[in-house]
C-alpha positions as CSV (number, residue, x, y, z in Angstrom):
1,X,60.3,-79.5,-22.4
2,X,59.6,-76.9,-19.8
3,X,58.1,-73.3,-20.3
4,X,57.9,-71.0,-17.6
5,X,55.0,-68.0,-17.8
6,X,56.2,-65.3,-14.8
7,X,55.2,-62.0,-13.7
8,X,54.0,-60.3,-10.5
9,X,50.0,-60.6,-9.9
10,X,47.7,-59.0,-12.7
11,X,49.9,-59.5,-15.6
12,X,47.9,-61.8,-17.4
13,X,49.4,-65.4,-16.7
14,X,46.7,-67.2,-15.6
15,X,44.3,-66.0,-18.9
16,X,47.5,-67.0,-21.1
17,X,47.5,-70.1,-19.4
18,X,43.7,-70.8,-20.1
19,X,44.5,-70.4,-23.9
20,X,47.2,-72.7,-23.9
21,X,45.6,-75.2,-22.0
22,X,42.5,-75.1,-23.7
23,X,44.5,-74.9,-27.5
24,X,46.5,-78.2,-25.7
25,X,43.2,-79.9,-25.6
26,X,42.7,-79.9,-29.4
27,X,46.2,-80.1,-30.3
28,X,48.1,-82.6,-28.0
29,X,47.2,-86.8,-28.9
30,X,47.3,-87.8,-25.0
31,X,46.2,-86.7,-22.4
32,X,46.3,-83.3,-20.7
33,X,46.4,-82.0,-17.0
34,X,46.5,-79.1,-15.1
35,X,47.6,-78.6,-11.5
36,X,45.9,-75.4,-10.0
37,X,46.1,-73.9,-6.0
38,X,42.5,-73.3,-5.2
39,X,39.3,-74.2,-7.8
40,X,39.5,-70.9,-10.0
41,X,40.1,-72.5,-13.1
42,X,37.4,-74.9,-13.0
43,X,34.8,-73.4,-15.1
44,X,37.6,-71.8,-17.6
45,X,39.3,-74.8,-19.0
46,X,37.4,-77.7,-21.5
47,X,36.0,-80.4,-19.4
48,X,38.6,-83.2,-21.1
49,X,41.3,-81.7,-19.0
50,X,42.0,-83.0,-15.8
51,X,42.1,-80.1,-13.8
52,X,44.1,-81.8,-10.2
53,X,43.4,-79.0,-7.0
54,X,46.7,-79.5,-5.3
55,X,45.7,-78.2,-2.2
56,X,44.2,-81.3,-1.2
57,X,47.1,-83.1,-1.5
58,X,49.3,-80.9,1.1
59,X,52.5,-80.4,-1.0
60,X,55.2,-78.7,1.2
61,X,58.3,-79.6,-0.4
62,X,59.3,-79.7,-4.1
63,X,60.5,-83.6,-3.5
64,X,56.5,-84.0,-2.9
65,X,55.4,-82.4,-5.9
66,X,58.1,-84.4,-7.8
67,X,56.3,-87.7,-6.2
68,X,52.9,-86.5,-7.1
69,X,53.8,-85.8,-10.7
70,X,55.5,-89.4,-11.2
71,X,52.6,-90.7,-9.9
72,X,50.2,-89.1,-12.0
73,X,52.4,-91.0,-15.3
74,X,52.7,-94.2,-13.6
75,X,49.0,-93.6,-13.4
76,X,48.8,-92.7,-16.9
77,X,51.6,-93.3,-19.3
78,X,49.2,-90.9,-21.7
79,X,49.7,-87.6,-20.2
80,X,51.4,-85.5,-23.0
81,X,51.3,-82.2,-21.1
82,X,51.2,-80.9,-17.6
83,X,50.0,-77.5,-16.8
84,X,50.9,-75.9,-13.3
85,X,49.2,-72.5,-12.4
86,X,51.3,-70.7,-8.9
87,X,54.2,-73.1,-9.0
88,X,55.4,-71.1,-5.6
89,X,52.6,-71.4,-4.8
90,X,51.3,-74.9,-4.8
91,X,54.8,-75.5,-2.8
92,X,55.1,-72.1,-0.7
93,X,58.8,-70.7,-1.8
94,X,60.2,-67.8,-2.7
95,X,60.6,-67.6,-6.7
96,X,64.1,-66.7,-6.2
97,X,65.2,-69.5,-3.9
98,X,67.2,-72.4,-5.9
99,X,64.8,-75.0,-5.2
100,X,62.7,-73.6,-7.9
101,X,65.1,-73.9,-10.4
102,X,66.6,-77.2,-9.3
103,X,62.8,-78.3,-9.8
104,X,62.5,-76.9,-13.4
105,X,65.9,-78.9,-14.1
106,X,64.1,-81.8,-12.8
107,X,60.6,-81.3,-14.6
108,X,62.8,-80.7,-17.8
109,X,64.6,-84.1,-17.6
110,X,61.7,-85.6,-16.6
111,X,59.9,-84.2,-19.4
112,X,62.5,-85.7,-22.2
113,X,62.5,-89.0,-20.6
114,X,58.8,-89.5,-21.1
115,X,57.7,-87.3,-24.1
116,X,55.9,-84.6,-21.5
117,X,55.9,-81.1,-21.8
118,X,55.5,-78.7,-18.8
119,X,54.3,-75.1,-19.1
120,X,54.5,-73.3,-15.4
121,X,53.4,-70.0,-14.5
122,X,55.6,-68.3,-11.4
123,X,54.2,-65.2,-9.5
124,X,57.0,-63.1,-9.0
125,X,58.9,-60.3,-10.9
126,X,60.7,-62.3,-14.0
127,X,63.2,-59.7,-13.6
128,X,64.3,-61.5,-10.5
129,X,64.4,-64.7,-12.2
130,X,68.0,-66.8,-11.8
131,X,70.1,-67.6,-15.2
132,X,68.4,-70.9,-14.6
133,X,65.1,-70.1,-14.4
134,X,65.4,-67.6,-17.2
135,X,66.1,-70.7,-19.5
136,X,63.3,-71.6,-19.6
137,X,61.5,-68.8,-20.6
């Protein structure tokens, strides 16, 4: 299951992500991580999640972040849900390219196969947003 949180800077995703990740912690029976550009969230979030800075990790294509993410489960088959704050930004696209959406797809499926839900914030106008990014709204 994927849910995608979008809207242009100052619209409040990233403080409606902290209360979802931080109700996650208490609710969800695995294990929860969150994927963040830059350490801003580091001091906002309970210190159970593991909070991953993806800048480290140089992530310039969306078949990288798809790598990183089935690495993390192979790592640990306990993750129940994955949080990731500026998806276009963590890979630098435009929100409106189709790559986005083809990686949502992807993060869905991937999702069902291994009981993992996704919630993904997107910095860009929603109103932009493709039919199949909209889905998963």
């Amino acid at each position: 299951m994927v849910r995608v949180i979008m809207g242009v800077k100052g619209t409040g995703k990233t403080k409606q992500m902290i209360e979802l990740i931080n109700s996650a912690v208490k609710s969800e029976n695995g294990n929860v991580v969150c994927i963040e550009r830059g350490p801003k969230l580091t001091y906002d979030i309970h210190y159970k999640i593991r909070l991953v800075e993806a800048s480290q990790y140089d992530m310039t294509n969306f078949d990288v972040l798809r790598g990183f993410i089935s690495g993390l489960h192979a790592g640990n088959y306990d993750i129940t849900h994955v949080f990731i704050d500026s998806l276009t930004k963590i890979v630098p696209t435009e929100a409106e390219d189709a790559s986005v959406e083809h990686f949502l797809d992807w993060l869905n499926d991937f999702g069902e196969k291994n009981n993992i839900k996704f919630t993904v914030t997107i910095s860009a106008d929603a109103e932009l947003a493709s039919e199949g990014v909209r889905k998963y709204f």
